[in-house]
C-alpha positions in Angstrom: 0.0 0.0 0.0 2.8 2.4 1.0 4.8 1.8 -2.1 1.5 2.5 -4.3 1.3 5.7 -2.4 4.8 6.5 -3.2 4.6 5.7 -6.8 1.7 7.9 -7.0 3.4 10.7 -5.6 6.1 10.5 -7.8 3.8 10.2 -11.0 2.4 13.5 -9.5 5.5 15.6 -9.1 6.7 14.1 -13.0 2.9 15.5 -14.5 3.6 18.4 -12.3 7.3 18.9 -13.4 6.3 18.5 -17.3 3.3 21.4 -16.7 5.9 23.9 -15.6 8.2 23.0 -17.8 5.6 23.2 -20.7 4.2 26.7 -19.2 7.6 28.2 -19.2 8.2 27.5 -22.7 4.5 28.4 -23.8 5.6 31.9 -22.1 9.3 31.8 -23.8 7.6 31.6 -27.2 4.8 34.5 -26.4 7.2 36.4 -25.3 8.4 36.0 -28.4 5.3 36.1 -30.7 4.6 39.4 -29.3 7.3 41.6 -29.1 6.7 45.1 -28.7 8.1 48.9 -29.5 6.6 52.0 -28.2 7.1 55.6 -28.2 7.9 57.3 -24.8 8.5 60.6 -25.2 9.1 63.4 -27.8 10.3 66.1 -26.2 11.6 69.1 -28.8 13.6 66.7 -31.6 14.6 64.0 -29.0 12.5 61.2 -29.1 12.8 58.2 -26.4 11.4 54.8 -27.4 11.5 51.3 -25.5 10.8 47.6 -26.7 10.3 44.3 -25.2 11.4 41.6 -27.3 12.7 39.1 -24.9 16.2 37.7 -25.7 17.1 38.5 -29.6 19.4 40.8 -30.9 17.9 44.3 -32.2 18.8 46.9 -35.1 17.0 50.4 -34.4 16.8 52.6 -37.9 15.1 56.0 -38.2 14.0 57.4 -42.0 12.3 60.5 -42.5 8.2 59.4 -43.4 8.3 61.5 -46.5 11.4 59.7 -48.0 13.6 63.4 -48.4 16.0 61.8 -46.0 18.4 59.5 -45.4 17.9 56.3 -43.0 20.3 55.9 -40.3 21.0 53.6 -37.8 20.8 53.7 -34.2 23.6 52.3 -32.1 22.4 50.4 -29.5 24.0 49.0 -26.2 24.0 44.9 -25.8 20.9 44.3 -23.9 19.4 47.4 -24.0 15.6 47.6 -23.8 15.1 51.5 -24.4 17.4 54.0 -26.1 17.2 58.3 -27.1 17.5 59.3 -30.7 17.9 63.0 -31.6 16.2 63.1 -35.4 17.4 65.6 -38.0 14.7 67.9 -38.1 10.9 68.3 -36.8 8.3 66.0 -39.1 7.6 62.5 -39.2 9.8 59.5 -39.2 9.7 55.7 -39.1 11.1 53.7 -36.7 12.0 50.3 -37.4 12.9 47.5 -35.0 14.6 44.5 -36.3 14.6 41.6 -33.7 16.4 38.2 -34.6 16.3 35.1 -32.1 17.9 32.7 -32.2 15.8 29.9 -32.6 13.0 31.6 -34.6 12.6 34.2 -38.2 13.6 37.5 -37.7 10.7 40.1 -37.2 10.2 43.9 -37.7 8.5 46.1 -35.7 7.4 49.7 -37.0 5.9 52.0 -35.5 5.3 56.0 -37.0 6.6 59.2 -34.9 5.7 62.8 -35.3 8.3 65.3 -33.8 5.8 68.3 -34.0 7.3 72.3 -34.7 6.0 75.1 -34.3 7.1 78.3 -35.2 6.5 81.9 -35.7 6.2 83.0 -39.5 5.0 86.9 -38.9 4.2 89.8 -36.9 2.1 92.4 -39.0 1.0 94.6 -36.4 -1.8 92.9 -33.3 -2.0 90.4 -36.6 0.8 86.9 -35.7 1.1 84.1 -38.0 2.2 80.8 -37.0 3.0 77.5 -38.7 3.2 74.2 -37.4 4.1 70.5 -38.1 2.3 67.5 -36.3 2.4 64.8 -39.3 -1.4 65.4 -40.4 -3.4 64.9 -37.4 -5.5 66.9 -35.1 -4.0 70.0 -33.1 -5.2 72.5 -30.8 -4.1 76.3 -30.5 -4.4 78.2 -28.3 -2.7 81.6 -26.8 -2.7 82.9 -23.7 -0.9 85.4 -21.5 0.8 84.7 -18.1 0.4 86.9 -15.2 1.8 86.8 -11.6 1.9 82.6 -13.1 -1.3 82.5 -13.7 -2.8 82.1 -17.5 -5.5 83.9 -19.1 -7.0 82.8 -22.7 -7.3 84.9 -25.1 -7.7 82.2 -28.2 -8.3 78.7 -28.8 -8.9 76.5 -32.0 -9.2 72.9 -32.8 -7.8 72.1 -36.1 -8.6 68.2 -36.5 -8.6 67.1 -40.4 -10.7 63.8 -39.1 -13.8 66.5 -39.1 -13.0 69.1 -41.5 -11.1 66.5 -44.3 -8.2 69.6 -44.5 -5.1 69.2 -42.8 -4.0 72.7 -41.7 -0.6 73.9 -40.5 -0.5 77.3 -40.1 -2.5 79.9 -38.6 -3.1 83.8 -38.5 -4.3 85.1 -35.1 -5.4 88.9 -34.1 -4.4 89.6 -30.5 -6.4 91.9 -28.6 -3.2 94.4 -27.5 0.6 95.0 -28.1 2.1 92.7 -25.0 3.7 89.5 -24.9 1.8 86.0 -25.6 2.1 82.4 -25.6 1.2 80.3 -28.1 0.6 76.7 -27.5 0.6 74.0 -29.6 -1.3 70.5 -28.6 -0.7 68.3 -31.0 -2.5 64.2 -31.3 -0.7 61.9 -33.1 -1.8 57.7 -33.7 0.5 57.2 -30.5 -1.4 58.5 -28.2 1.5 60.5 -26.9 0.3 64.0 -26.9 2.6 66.9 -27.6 2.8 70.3 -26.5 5.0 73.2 -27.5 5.1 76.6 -26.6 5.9 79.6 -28.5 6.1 82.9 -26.9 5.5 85.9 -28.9 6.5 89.8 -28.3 4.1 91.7 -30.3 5.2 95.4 -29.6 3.8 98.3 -30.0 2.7 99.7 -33.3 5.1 102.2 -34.6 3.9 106.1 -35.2 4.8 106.6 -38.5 7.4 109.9 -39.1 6.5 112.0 -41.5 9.4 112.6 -43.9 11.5 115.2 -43.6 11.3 117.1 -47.2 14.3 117.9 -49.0 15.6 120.8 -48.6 14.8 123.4 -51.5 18.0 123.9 -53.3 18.8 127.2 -53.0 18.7 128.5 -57.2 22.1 129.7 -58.3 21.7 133.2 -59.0 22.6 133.6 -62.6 25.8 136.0 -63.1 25.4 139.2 -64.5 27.0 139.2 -67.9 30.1 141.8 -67.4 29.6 145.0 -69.6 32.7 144.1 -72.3 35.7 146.7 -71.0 35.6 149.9 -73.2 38.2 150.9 -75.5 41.1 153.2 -75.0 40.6 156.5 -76.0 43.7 158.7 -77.3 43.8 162.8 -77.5 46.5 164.4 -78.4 46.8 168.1 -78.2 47.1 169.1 -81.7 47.1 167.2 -84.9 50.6 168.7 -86.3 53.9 168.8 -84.1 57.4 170.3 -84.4 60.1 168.3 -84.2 62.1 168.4 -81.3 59.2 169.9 -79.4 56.1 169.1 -76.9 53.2 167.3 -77.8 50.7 166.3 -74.8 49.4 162.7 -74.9 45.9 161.6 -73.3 44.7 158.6 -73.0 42.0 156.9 -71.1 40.1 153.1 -70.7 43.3 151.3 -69.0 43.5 149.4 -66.3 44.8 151.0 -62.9 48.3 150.8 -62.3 48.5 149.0 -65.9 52.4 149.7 -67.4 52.1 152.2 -70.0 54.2 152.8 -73.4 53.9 156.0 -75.8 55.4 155.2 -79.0 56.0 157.8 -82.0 55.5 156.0 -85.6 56.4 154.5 -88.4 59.6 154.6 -87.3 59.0 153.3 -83.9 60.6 155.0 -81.1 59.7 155.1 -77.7 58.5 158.1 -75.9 57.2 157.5 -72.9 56.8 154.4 -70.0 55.1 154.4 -67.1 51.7 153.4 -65.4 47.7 154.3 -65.9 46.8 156.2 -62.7 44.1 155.0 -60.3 41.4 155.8 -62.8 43.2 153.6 -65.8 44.0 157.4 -67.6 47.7 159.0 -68.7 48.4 162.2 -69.9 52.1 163.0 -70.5 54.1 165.4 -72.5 56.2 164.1 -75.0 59.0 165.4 -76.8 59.1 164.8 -80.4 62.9 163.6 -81.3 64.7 166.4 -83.3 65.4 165.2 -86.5 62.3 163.7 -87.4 61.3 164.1 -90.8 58.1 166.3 -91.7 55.0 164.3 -92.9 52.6 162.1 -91.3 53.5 160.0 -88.7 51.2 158.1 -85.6 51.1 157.9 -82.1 50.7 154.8 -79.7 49.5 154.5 -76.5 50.4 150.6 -75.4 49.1 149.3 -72.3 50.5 146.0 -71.2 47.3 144.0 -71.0 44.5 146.3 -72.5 46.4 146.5 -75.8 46.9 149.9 -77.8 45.1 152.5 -79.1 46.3 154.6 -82.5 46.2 158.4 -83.3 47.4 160.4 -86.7 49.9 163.1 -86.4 51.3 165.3 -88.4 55.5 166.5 -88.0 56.0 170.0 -89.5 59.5 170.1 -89.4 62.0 171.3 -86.6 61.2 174.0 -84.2 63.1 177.4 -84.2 64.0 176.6 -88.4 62.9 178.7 -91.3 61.4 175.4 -92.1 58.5 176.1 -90.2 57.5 178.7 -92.9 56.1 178.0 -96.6 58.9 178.3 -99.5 58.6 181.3 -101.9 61.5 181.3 -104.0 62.0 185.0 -102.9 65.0 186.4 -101.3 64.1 188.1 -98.0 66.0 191.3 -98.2 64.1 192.0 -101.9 60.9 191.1 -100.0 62.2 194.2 -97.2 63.1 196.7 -99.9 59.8 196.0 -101.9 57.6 197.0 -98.8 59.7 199.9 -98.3 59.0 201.6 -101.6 55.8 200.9 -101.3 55.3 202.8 -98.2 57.1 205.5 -100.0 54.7 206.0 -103.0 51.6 205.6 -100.7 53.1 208.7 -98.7 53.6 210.6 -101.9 50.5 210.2 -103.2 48.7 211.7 -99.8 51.1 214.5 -100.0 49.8 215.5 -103.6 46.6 215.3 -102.6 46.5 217.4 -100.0 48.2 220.5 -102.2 45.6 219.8 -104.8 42.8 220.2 -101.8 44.3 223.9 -100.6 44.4 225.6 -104.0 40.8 224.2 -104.8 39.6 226.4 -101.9 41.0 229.8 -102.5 39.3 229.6 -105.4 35.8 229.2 -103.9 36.3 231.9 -101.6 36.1 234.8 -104.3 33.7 233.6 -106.0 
């Protein structure tokens, strides 16, 4: 009876010992027919994942969603279960898990990540624009401003394409005052993780335009007054016939003052005179025609050195003190002397007969 008991007890413990044994490896191989990969975190462009794949070896690679980028792989530490991967650029990416056991096919595990943006395209005035990427799906906005830590709302939207059928991504909002806002971003991607980023917003006050200083009004360039052309020189002289060897007064006016003066005696030029115009631009000098210049016509020059000359017609009558000076006749002076004489003679005579003729006339009358 005992030994029945015993054998029992041993078939017991065997059944008992091939159930666990069975139940561990039933849970081995679930563990291994459902691995999984999840997001964690997205926080800015770092996002934090974590998988459960039981004992395999694993290859994490990251590729844009839209295919612009390159795939890259992400190095991971033997026996890791989670790791943090820094991505390129906001937008959506894939991540893809390949786990290999060792007793079993490979498998891949993906699983789709937005890193949302947002960012601030324009301030036009109380009128801020903002733009946003969340990979398609619903967002809210909303902006508010924070006082003494508290927040007041000033605008909220909900932009979910599952409703309107549009995805948006950007957004122009009207604040009520210059001041300094927050805008908030809620995005809700597939993963359930939801993101929120905050963009804070100085929208100052509106400038007062300047009016603009007009140009200055050119002051007009007077035009010059067209300088009356310089007059001639003028030249007098004080007779139209000299002696040679003596004076003959020069005048001449229209030079500049202090201007170096010349009086020349043509056509055989000789100099006369040099000095300067007085403070009125005039001269007047007495010259002395040179003895020995022959009689006939001749000229005068009055030369100044930068107003030029001025011309005047003279006449030279032959040397002063010489018989010269008189017309030729032909007659010899002392026939000329005795012919006046006897002509005063007969002139006398002829009153003197006249007179006797008178006297004896009147006589005559008396007695009668």
């Amino acid at each position: 009876m005992k030994s029945r008991l015993r054998s029992l007890a041993a078939f017991i413990s065997a059944v008992i010992a091939s159930l666990i044994l069975a139940a561990g490896g039933t849970a081995a191989h679930a563990e291994e027919a459902y691995p999984r990969l999840s997001v964690v975190s997205v926080d800015g462009r770092e996002v934090s994942v974590t998988w459960d794949v039981g004992d395999a070896d694993v290859v994490l690679t990251v590729e844009p969603s839209d295919g612009d980028g390159d795939a890259f792989d992400v190095p991971i530490d033997e026996g890791a279960t989670s790791t943090t991967v820094t991505v390129p650029e906001y937008g959506l990416y894939w991540f893809t898990l390949f786990v290999s056991y060792s007793d079993s096919e490979p498998r891949r595990l993906d699983t789709q990540v937005v890193v949302p943006a947002l960012s601030v395209e324009s301030v036009d005035g109380l009128d801020v624009t903002v733009a946003w990427i969340a990979g398609g799906e619903a967002v809210r906005l909303d902006v508010r401003t924070e006082s003494g830590g508290e927040h007041e709302y000033v605008w909220s939207e909900l932009f979910d394409p599952g409703a309107s059928g549009a995805v948006v991504t950007s957004a122009t909002v009207t604040v009520p005052a210059p001041g300094v806002y927050q805008f908030v971003l809620w995005a809700y991607p597939p993963d359930g993780l939801s993101r929120t980023i905050v963009q804070t917003v100085d929208v100052p006050e509106p400038e007062i335009p300047v009016a603009p200083t007009p140009p200055p009004t050119p002051t007009p360039t007077p035009t010059p007054t067209p300088e009356a052309p310089a007059a001639a020189p003028v030249l007098s002289l004080s007779g139209d016939t000299a002696i040679a060897g003596g004076l003959l007064t020069v005048s001449a006016t229209g030079f500049s003052p202090d201007e170096p003066i010349e009086i020349w005696l043509h056509s055989t030029p000789v100099r006369l005179f040099v000095g300067v115009a007085d403070a009125a631009g005039g001269v007047s000098e007495a010259v002395t025609i040179p003895a020995g210049t022959s009689s006939g016509d001749h000229g005068i020059e009055v030369r100044g050195a930068t107003t030029g000359s001025v011309y005047a017609d003279l006449s030279i009558a032959g040397e002063e003190g010489s018989q010269a000076t008189l017309p030729a006749t032909g007659t010899d002076p002392s026939i000329v002397a005795g012919g006046a004489i006897s002509a005063v003679l007969l002139i006398a005579s002829g009153l003197g007969v006249l007179l006797v003729g008178r006297r004896r006339v009147a006589p005559e009358r008396r007695h009668r």
